[in-house]
C-alpha positions as CSV (number, residue, x, y, z in Angstrom):
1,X,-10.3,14.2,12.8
2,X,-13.6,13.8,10.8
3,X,-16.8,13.3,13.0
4,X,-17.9,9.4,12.0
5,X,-21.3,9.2,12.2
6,X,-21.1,5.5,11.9
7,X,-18.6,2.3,11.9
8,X,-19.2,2.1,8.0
9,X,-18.1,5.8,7.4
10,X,-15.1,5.2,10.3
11,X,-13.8,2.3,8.9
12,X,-13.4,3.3,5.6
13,X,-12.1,7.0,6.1
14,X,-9.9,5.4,8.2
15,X,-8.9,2.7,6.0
16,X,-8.6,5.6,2.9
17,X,-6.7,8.0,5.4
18,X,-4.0,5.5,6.3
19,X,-3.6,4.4,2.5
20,X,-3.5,7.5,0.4
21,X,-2.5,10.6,2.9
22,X,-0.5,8.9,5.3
23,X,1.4,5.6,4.4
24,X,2.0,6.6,0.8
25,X,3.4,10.2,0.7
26,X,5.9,8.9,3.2
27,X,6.6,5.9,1.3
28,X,7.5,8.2,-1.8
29,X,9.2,11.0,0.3
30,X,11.6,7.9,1.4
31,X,11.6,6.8,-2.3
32,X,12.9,9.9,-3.8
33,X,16.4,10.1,-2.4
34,X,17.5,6.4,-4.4
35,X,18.6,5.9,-8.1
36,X,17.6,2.9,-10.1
37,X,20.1,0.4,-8.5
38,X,18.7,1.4,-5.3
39,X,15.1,0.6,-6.0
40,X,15.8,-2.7,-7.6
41,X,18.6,-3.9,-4.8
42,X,17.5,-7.2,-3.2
43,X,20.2,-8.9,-0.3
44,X,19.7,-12.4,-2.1
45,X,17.7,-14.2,-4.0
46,X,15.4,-14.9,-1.9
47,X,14.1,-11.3,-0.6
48,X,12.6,-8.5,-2.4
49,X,13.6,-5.2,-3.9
50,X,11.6,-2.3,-3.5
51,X,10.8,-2.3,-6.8
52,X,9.4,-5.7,-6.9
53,X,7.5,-4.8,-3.6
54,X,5.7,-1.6,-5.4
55,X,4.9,-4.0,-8.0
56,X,3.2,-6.6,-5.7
57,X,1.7,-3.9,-4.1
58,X,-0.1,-2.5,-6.8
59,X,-1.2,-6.1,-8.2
60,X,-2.3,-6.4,-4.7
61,X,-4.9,-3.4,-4.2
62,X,-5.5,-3.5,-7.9
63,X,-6.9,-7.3,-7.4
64,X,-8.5,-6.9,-3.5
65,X,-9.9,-3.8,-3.9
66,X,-10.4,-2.3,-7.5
67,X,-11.1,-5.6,-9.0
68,X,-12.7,-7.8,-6.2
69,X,-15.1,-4.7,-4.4
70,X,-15.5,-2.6,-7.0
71,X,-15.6,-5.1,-9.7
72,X,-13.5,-3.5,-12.6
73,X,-12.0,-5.9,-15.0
74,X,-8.2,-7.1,-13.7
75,X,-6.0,-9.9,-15.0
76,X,-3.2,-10.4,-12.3
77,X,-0.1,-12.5,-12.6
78,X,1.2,-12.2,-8.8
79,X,4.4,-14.2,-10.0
80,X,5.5,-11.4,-12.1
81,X,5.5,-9.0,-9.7
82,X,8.2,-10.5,-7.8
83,X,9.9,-11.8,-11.1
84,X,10.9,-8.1,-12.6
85,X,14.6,-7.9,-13.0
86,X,14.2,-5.8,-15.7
87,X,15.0,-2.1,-13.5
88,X,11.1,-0.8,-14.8
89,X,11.7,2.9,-14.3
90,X,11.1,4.1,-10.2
91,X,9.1,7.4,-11.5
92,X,6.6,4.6,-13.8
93,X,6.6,2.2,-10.8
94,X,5.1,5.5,-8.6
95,X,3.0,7.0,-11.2
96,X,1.4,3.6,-11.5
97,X,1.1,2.8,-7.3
98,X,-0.4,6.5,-7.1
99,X,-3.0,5.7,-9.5
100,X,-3.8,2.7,-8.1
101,X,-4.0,4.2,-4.7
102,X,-6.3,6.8,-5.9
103,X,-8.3,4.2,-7.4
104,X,-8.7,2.4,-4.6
105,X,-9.5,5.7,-2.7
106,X,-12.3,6.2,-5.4
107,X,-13.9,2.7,-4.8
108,X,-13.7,3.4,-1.2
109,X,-15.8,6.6,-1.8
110,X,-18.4,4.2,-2.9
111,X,-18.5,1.2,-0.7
112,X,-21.8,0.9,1.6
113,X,-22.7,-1.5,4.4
114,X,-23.9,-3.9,2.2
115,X,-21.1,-4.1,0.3
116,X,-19.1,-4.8,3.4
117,X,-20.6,-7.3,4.6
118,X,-21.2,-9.5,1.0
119,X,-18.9,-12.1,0.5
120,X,-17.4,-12.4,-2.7
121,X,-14.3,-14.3,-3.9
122,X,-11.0,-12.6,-4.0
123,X,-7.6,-14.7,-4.9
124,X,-9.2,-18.0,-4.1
125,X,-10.7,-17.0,-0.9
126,X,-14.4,-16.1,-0.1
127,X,-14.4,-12.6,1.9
128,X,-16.8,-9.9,3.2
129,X,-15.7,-6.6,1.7
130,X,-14.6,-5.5,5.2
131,X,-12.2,-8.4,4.9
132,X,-11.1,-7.7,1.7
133,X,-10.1,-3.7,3.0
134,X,-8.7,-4.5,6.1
135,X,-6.5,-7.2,4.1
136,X,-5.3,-4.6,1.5
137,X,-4.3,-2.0,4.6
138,X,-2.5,-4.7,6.7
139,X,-1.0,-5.7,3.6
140,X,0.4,-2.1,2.3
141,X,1.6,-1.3,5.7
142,X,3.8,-4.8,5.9
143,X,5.4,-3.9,2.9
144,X,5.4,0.2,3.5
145,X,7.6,-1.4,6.5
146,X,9.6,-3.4,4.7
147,X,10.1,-0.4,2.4
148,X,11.0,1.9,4.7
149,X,14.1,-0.7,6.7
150,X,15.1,-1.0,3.2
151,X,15.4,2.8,2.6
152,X,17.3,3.3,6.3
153,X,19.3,0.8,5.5
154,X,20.1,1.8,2.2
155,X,20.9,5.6,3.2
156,X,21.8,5.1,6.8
157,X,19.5,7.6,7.8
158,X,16.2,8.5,10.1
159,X,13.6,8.9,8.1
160,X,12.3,11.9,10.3
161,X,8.7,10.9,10.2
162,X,8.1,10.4,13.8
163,X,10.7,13.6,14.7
164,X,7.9,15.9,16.1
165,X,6.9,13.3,18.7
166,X,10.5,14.0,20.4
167,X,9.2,17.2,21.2
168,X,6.2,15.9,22.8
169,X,7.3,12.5,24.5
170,X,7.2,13.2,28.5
171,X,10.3,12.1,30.2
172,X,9.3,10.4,33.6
């Protein structure tokens, strides 16, 4: 773990960490195994498929983050993103969420106290920064959750990525 020489630095390495070298290489290691019909599956009408999920997603960080802290030009039409039924290619859907992630990693990078702690408006509401990030990581791990039950229940399988912690769990 990186030494954090203060709560500005720690929060956001920590908020970069959890985004782009944790939460999303699992998310695509658990996205690789389904086809097409996988991706865009939904139970009913009224849930989501994953595909519609990566979509929100990514018009989700691109508005919070890319747009509303480091204040780059973005249109979003939220309704959309749960609207696809049109089976967009997975391998676009991920090229575009990795972009976005490492986007969002770049802005990051740049953020300072200040910026933290102005308010600006973001989706209607008025938010610090630190709002804004710890919105867009709460947000990506509900869905990265959702994701994932979808996945296990999809391939009826662990996922493996807590597997090394069987070998360290104490029995009592």
């Amino acid at each position: 773990m990186e030494c954090m020489d203060d709560t500005t630095t720690g929060f956001l390495v920590f908020s970069r960490r959890e985004l782009s070298e944790i939460m999303w290489p699992r998310l695509k290691e658990a996205l690789h195994p389904l086809n097409r019909d996988q991706i865009w599956w939904r139970p009913n009408e009224a849930s989501n498929s994953i595909g519609n999920l990566l979509l929100h997603l990514n018009g989700n960080m691109r508005q919070w983050i890319i747009s509303g802290i480091g204040s780059s030009q973005f249109i979003r039409n939220r309704d959309t993103e749960f609207d696809e039924r049109e089976h967009l290619d997975p391998a676009v859907l991920e090229a575009q969420l990795g972009q976005t992630i490492q986007e969002v990693s770049d802005v990051l990078d740049r953020v300072t106290e200040n910026e933290l702690l102005r308010v600006r408006t973001i989706q209607g509401y008025e938010v610090p920064g630190l709002d804004a990030i710890y919105h867009v990581v709460e947000h990506f791990a509900m869905h990265y959750g959702q994701i994932l039950y979808i996945v296990k229940m999809l391939q009826a399988n662990d996922l493996g990525f807590y597997a090394h912690l069987n070998k360290t769990a104490e029995v009592k």
